[in-house]
C-alpha positions as CSV (number, residue, x, y, z in Angstrom):
1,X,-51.4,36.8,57.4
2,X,-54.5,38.7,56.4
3,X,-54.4,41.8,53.9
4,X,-55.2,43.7,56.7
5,X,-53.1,42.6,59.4
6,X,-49.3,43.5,56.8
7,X,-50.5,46.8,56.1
8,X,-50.9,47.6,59.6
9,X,-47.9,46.2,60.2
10,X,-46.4,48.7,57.7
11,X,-48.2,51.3,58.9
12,X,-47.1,50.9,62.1
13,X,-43.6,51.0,61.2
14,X,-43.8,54.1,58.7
15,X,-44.9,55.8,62.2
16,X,-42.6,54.8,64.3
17,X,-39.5,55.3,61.5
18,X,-41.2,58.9,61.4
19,X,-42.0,59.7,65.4
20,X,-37.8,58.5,65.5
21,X,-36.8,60.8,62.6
22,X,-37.8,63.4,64.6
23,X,-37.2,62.6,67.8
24,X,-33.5,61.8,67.9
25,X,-32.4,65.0,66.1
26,X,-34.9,67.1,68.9
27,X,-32.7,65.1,71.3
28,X,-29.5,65.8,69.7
29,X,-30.4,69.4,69.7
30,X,-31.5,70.0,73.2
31,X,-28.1,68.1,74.4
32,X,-26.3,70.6,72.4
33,X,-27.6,73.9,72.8
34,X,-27.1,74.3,76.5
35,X,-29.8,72.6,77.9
36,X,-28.1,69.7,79.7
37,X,-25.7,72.7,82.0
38,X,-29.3,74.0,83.5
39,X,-30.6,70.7,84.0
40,X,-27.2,69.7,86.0
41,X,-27.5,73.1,87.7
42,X,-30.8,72.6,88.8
43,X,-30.2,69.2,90.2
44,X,-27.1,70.8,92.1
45,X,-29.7,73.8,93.8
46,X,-32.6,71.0,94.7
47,X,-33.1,70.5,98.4
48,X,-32.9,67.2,99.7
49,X,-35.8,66.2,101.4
50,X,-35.7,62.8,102.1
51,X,-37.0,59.9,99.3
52,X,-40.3,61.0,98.8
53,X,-42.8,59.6,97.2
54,X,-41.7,60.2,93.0
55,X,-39.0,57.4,93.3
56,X,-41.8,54.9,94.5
57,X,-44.2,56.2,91.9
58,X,-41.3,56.1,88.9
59,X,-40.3,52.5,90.1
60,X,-44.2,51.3,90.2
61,X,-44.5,52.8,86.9
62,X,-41.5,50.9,85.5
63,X,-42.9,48.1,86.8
64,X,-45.8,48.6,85.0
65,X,-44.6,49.0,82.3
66,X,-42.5,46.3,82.0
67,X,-45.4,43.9,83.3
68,X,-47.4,45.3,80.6
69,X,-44.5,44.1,78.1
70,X,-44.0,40.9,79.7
71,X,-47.6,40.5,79.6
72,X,-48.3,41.2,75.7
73,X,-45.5,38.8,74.9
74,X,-47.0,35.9,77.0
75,X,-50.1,36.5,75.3
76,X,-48.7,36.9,71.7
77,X,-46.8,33.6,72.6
78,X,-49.8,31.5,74.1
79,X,-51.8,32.6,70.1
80,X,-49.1,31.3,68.3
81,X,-49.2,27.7,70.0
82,X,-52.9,27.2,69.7
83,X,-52.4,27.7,65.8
């Protein structure tokens, strides 16, 4: 592995270990301060209108994304044969 290559990998997980340090205790705090009572009460007071179109854009964009996951690890796959 080139010099390079490790210390983006390091990089890369510095950021992520710091992006999670403060996202979980964000999440921890909004569950606890309330937040989750007004986002269950404004489910409750939403009008149902029928299916819409969000649920068929949220399930095309999970579908994306997972392609998109599927498809980085066919390719990561198909580089490490050829070596």
């Amino acid at each position: 592995m080139s010099f390079a290559v490790k210390w983006w990998a390091r990089l890369s997980a510095v950021l992520t270990g710091g992006v999670l340090t403060l996202v979980v205790p964000a999440h921890a705090w909004a569950a606890s301060n309330g937040a989750d009572g007004l986002v269950i009460e404004a489910v409750k007071a939403r009008r149902r209108s029928g299916f819409g179109f969000l649920p068929i854009l949220g399930g095309v964009c999970c579908l994306v994304v997972v392609g998109g996951i599927i498809l980085a690890l066919v390719l990561i796959s198909r580089n490490r044969k050829r070596r």
